[in-house]
C-alpha positions as CSV (number, residue, x, y, z in Angstrom):
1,X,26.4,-8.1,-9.9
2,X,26.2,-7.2,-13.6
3,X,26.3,-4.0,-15.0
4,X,23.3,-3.0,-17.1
5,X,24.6,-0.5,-20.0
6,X,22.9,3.0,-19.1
7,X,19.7,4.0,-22.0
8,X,19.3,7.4,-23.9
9,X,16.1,8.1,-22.9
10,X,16.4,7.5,-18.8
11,X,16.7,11.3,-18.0
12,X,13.4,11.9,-20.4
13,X,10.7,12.0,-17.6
14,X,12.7,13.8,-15.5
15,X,13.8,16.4,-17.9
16,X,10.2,17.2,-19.0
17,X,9.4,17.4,-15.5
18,X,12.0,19.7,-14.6
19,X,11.3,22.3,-17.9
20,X,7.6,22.7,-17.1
21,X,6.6,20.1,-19.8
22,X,4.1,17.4,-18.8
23,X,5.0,14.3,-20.1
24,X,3.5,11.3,-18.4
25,X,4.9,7.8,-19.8
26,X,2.9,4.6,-19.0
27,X,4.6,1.5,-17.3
28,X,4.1,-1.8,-16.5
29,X,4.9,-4.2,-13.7
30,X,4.5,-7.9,-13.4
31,X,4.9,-9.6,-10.2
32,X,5.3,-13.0,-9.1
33,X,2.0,-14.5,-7.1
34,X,-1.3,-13.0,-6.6
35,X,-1.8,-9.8,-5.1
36,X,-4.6,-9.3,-2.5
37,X,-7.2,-7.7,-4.8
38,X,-7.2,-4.6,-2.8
39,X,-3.7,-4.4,-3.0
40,X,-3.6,-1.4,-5.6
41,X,-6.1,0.7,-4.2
42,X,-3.6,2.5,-2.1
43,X,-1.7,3.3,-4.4
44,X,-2.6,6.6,-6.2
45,X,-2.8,6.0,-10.1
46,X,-2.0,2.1,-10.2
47,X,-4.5,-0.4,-11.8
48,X,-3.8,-4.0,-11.0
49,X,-4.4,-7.0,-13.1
50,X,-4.6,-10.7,-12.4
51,X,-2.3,-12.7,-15.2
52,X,-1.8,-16.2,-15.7
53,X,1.9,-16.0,-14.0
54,X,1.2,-13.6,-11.3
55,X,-0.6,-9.8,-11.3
56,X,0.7,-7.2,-13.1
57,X,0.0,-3.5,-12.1
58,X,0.3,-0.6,-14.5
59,X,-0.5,3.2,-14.7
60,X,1.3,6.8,-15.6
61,X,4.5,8.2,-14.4
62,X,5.5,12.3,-13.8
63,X,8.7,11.3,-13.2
64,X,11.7,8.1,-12.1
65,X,10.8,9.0,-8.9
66,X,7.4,7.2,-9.0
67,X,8.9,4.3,-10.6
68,X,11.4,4.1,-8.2
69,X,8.8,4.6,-5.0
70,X,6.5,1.7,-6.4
71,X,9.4,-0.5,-6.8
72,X,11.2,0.0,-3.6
73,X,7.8,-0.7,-1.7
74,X,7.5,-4.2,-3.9
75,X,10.8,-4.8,-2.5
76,X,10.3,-4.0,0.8
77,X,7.1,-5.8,1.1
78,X,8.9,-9.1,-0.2
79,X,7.2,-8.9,-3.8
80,X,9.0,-10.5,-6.1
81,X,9.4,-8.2,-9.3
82,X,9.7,-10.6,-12.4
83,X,9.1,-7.5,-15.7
84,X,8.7,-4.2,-15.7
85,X,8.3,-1.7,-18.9
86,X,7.8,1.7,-18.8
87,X,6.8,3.1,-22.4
88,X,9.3,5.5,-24.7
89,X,8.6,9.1,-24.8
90,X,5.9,10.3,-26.9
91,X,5.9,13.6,-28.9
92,X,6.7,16.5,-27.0
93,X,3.0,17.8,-25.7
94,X,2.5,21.8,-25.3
């Protein structure tokens, strides 16, 4: 299995979280297939979109932690994940 180099920013969300700040970062998740159109409803803060390679769902994260919860329920519902993208951190809000 490769090793993927570790990025500067990963501890961001989490940091701002952690020091009071609220710093909510927008990401993006393509999937293989066609998701039931319902599919996203459940989950709090996720829009889903039908592209021409599959559905991609997006929203705003508080924290890794919600990243990491949608993705481990793609895996363990057998959903292949072929993208994902989860914007830089913007300025520091007050």
């Amino acid at each position: 299995m490769a090793s993927h180099p570790a990025r500067s920013d990963t501890c961001d969300m989490e940091y701002d979280h952690q020091h009071g700040g609220v710093s909510t970062r927008r990401f993006r998740i393509w999937v293989q297939g066609r998701l039931d159109e319902g599919f996203s409803r459940g989950l709090t803060g996720i829009d889903q979109e039908d592209m021409p390679a599959g559905t991609m769902l997006s929203g705003a994260l508080l924290d890794q932690s919600q990243l990491h919860s949608t993705l481990d329920l793609l895996r363990n519902l057998g959903i292949e994940v072929v993208r994902f993208e989860v914007d830089p951190p913007g300025a520091p809000r007050p």
